[in-house]
N, C-alpha and C positions, 0 to 999 in steps of 0.2 A: 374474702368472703365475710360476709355481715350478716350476723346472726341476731334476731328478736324474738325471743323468748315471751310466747302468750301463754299463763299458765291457768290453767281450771281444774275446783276441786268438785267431786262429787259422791254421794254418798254419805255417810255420818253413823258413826256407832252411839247405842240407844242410851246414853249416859244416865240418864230416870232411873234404870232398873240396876247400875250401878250403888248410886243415892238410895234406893231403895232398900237396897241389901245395906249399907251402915247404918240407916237408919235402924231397920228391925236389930242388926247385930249389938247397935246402943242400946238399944229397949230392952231384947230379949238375955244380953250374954251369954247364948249357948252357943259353943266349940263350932260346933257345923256351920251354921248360919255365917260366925264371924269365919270361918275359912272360905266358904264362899263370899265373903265379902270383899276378901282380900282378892281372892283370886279375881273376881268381877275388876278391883280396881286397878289391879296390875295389867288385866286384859283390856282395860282402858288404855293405860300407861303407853301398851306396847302399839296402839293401833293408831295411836293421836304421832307418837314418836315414828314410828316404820313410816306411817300415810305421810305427813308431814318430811320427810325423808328421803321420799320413795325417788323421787327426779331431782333432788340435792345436787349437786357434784357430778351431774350428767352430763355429759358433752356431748354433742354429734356433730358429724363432718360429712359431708355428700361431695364428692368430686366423680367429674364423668370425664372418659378415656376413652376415644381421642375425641378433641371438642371437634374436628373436623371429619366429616365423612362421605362417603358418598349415600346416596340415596338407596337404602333398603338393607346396609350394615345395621350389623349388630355393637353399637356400643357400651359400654357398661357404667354406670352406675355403681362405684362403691358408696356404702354409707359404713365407715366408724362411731362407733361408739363405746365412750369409756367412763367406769364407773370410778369415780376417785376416792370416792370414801368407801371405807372400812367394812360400812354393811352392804349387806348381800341384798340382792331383787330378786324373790322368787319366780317373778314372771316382768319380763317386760315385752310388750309388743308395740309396732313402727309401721307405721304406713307413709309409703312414699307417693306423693300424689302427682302425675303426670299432665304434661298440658295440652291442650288439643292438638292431634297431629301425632304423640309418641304415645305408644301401649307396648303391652308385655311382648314377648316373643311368639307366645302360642299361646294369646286368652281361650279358657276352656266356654264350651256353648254355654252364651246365659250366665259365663262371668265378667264382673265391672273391668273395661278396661282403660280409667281415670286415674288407678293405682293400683300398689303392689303391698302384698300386708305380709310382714313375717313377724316372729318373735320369738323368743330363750330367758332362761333365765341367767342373771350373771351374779361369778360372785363379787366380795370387795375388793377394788384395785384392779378391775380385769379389762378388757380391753379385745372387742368383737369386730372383726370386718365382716361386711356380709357385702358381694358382689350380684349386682343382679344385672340381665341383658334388657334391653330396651329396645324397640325396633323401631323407625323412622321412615317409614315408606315412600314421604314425597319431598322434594327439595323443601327448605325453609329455614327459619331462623327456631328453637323453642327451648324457652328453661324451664329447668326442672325441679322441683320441688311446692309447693313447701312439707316439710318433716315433721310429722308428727309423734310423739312418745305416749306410750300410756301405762304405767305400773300404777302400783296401789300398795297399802299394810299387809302384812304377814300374814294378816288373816283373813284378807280380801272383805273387808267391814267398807272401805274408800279407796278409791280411782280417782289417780293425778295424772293430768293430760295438760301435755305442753306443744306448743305447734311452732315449729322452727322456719321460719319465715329470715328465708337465705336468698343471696343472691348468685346462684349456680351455672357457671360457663354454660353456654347454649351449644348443642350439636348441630354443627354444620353441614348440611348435606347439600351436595353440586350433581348436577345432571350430568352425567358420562358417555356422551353422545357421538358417534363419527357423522361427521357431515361432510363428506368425502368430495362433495362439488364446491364446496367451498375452499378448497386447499390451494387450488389457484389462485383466486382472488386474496387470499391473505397474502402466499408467500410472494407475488409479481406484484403488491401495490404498490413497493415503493423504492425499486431498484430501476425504473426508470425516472431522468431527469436530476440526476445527482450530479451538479455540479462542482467545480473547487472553485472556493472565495479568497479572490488572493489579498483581503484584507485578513486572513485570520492565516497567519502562516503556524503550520505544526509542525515543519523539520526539517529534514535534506533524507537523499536516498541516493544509492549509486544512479548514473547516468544510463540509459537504457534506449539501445538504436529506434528512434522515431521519435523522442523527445524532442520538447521544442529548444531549440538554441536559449530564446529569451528568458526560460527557466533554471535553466543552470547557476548554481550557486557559486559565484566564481571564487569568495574567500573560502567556503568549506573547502571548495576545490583543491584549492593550493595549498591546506591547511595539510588535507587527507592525500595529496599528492594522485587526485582522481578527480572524476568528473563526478560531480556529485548532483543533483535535480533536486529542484525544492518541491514542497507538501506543503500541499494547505488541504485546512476541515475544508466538509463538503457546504455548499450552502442549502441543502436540501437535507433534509436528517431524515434517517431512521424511525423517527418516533411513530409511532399508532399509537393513536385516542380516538376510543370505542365511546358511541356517544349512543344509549339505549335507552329506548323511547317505550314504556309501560301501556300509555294511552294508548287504547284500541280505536277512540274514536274521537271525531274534532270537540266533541263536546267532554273534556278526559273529566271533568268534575260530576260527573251525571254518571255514566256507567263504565265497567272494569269486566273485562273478559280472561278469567286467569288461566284459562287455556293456551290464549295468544301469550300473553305473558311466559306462560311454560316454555314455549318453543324460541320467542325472541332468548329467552335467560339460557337455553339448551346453545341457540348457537351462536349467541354470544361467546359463553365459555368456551366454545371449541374455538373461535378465531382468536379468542385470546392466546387459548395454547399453543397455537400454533403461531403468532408471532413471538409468541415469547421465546417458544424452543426455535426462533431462527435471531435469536440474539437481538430483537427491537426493542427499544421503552414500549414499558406498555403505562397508558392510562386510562381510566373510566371515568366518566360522567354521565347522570342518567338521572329523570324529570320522579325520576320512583322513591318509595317512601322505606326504609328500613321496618321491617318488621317489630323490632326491639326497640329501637330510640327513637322511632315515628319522626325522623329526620332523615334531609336527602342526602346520601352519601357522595361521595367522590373521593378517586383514587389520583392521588398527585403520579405522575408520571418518573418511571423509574423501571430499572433492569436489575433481572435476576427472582431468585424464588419470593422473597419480601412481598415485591413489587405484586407477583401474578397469585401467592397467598390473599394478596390485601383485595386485587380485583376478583378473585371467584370467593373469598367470601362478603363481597357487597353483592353480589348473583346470586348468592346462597340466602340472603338473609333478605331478596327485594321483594314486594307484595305489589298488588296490582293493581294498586291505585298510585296516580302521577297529582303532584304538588303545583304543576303548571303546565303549561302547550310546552310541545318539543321544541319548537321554532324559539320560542322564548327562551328559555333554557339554556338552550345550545348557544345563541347567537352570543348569549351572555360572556361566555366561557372564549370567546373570540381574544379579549386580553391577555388570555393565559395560556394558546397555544403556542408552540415554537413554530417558528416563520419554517413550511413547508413542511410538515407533519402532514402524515396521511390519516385524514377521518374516516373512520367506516360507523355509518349510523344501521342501528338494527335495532327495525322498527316493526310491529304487528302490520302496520297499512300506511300507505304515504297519501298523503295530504297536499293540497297547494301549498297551505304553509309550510308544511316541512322542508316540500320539494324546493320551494325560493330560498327557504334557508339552509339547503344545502346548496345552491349555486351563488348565494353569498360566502359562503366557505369556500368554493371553489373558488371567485374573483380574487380573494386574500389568500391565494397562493399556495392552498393545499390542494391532494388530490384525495377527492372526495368518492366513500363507495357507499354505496347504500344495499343493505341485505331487507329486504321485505319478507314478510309471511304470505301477505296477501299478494295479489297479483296490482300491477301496478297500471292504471288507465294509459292508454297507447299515447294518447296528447302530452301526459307529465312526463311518460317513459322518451318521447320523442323528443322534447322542450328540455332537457335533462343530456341527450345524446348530445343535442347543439350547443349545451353549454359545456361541454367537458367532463360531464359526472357520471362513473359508471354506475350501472345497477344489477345487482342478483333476485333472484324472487325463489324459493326453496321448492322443490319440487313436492309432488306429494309424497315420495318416497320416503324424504327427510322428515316433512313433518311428522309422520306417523313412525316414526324411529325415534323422536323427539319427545312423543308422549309418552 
């Protein structure tokens, strides 16, 4: 965390009528006059020292728990703050300012919900957590702060205001969605056409009635005093790489439909899960822009929680504007698939473009599925059957489960 301390003072105690009072107490030397002089300048003393003071040795620390959520949890928000020096704050108050998208848990009617104000006073050397709820109601990326302090002198004469300008984990929220017609299509993509590549040999195995003669490992054999069949990797892998398309339409630089985007991002996520928990690589690629680093993410391809953490939060954090044509995009990433990986693209509406550039992924030996929102023209849907590429299109039932 990186903290910049903006500080402003304001207010001013009437120093003149200070000056005043020594001056008369020089002129006049009567007892009264010069004890209120004194006192005047001591009440100087203590307001220029306490003001001057007041946010000295102050620390604050904002962390939120857990940075990952689902949509419409409640995460928290601590903010620490500790006083390190010796004197006391009669008052200090904090406002914590939220960013579009997160507000309080129950804002009251007619109150601001941009932030959250508390304040205590503390004494010297002490050390306050204050925990506060935050609510997130739609998938997104968003950080939270900046922290603002405001104390002042003993005698409230000046107000010191510092504005803590941090960089605070973003809460993550994923859409938790069953897309229950979809569970086929994920788990059957890619258990057909798994061949063994007998240039990649991985082992021996007991011998087993129907095995072919010509596989038999004849020195394990002998070694093992058994008939032993050799193993090889498959030439066809496991892998799925999710390739999700933000553009709603051929023109993606001109307009953004974040509704469509809702429902691709909703069931995206579910076919990730769903390969992931039947033990496939999972990888993402996707033409959309990061909320936060206004760059296009992608997830190298990988198995296990890492892997399916790294891709539902690039789903958690996508907006609804696309960097380039999917067709574009996609064909690019043609280098970096593994030979026979299964693509599933999940896209708002299919396109000619898209559609040719999913049947050039097909020709280079994957097998290609395509999830649409929209309903998909009968000529691409039919042009599509004859080259080998299946396709789903979400019912209504799904989308409106998805909202």
């Amino acid at each position: 965390m990186e903290t910049h301390p903006l500080d402003l003072r304001t207010g001013h105690f009437p120093w003149q009528i200070v000056l005043l009072f020594l001056g008369a107490a020089a002129i006049s030397r009567a007892p009264a006059v010069i004890v209120l002089a004194v006192g005047a300048l001591i009440t100087w003393l203590v307001v220029e020292i306490t003001g001057r003071l007041a946010l000295a040795a102050v620390d604050a620390r904002v962390t939120l728990t857990p940075d990952r959520i689902i949509a419409g949890e409640l995460p928290i928000a601590t903010v620490e703050i500790v006083n390190r020096k010796p004197l006391p704050l009669p008052w200090l108050d904090a406002r914590l300012f939220l960013a579009e998208g997160v507000e309080p848990p129950k804002p009251a009617p007619g109150s601001p919900r941009g932030w959250i104000n508390f304040g205590f006073p503390m004494r010297g050397r002490e050390r306050v957590v204050v925990r506060l709820p935050v609510r997130v109601p739609a998938r997104g990326a968003y950080a939270i702060g900046p922290l603002r302090l405001r104390a002042g002198d003993w005698l409230g004469f000046t107000q010191s205001e510092r504005t803590e300008i941090t960089a605070y984990p973003a809460p993550l929220a994923v859409r938790d969605r069953a897309l229950a017609s979809l569970r086929p299509l994920a788990e059957t993509a890619t258990r057909r056409g798994l061949v063994p590549d007998p240039l990649r040999f991985r082992g021996v195995r007991p011998h087993r009635r129907g095995d072919a003669r010509k596989e038999i490992h004849w020195k394990a054999s002998a070694r093992l005093r058994e008939l032993q069949t050799k193993l090889y990797e498959p030439a066809t892998s496991l892998d799925s790489i999710f390739l999700v398309n933000v553009a709603s339409y051929e023109q993606y630089w001109i307009q953004a439909d974040p509704e469509a985007t809702e429902l691709v991002v909703s069931a995206a996520a579910e076919l990730i899960r769903l390969a992931a928990a039947a033990g496939r690589q999972v990888g993402l690629v996707t033409n959309g822009i990061d909320n936060l680093t206004h760059e296009r993410p992608r997830s190298a391809l990988g198995r296990g929680p890492r892997s399916l953490t790294r891709s539902l939060e690039i789903l958690a954090r996508l907006g609804p504007y696309a960097v380039g044509a999917p067709e574009t995009v996609f064909l690019r990433e043609r280098g970096r698939l593994p030979w026979g990986a299964t693509i599933i693209i999940v896209t708002p509406r299919l396109g000619p473009g898209l559609a040719n550039a999913a049947v050039a992924l097909r020709r280079a030996h994957h097998r290609v599925l395509i999830v649409s929102v929209g309903e998909i023209p009968a000529a691409l849907a039919g042009h599509l059957v004859v080259q080998g590429v299946s396709h789903d299109v979400l019912t209504p039932r799904e989308r409106s489960a998805a909202v």
